[in-house]
C-alpha positions as CSV (number, residue, x, y, z in Angstrom):
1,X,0.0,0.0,0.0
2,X,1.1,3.6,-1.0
3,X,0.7,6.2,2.0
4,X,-2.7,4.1,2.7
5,X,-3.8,6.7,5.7
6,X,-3.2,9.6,3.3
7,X,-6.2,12.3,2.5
8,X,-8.9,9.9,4.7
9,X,-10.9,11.0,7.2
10,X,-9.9,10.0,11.0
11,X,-12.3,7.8,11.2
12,X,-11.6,5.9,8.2
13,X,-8.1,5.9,9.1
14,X,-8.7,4.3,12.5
15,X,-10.8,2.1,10.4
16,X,-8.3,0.9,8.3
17,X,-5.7,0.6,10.7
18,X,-8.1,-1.7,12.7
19,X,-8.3,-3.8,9.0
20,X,-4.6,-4.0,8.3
21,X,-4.3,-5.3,12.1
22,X,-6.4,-7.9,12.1
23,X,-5.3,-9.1,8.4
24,X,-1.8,-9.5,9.7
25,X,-2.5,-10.7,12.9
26,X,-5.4,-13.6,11.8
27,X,-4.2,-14.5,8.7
28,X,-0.7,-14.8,8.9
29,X,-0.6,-12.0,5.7
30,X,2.1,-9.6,5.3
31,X,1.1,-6.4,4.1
32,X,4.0,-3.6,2.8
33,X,3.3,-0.2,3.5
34,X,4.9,3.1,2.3
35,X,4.3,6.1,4.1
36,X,5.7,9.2,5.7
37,X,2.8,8.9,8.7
38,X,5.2,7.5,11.5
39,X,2.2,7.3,13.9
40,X,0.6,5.2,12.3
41,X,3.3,2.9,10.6
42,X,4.8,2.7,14.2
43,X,1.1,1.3,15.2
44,X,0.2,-1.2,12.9
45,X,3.5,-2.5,11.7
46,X,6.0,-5.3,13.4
47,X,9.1,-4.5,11.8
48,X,10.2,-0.7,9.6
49,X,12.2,-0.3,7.1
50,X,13.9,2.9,6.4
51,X,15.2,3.5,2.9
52,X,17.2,6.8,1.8
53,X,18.1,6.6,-2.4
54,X,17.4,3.3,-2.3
55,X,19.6,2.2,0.8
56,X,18.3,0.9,3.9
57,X,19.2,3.2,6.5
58,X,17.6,1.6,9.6
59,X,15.5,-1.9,10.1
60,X,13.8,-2.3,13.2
61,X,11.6,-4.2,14.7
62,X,8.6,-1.9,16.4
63,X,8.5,-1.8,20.1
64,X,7.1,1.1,22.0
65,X,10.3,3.7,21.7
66,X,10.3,2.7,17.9
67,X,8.4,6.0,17.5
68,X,10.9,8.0,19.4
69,X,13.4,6.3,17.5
70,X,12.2,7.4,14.2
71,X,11.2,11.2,15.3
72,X,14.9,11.4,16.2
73,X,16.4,10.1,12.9
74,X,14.2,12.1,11.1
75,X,14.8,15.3,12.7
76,X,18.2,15.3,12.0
């Protein structure tokens, strides 16, 4: 999915994070997700990859300072 939470309204957003959670989780589906919302990437995913031109820069799997992380690597 391409920036999937992107130009909906909250409430479809929560929505669809709801979806995407219970795909992964009861269906043993992987689902790849490319967007610039870290909230929610750091909510519904179990492991991030960060690429820069191509390169991955960072590959982690989410826990809760995975945000933190992320907000600090990006602010740089």
């Amino acid at each position: 999915m391409d920036e999937p939470f992107a130009n909906l309204y909250p409430t479809s957003q929560i929505r669809l994070k709801n979806i995407i959670k219970k795909l992964t989780e009861n269906n043993g589906v992987t689902v790849l997700i490319s967007s610039h919302d870290l909230t929610y990437v750091t909510d519904v995913c179990e492991r991030i990859v960060v690429l820069d031109k191509g390169n991955i820069v960072k590959d982690i799997v989410t826990s809760t300072e995975t945000l933190k992380e992320l907000e600090g690597y990006f602010s740089i």
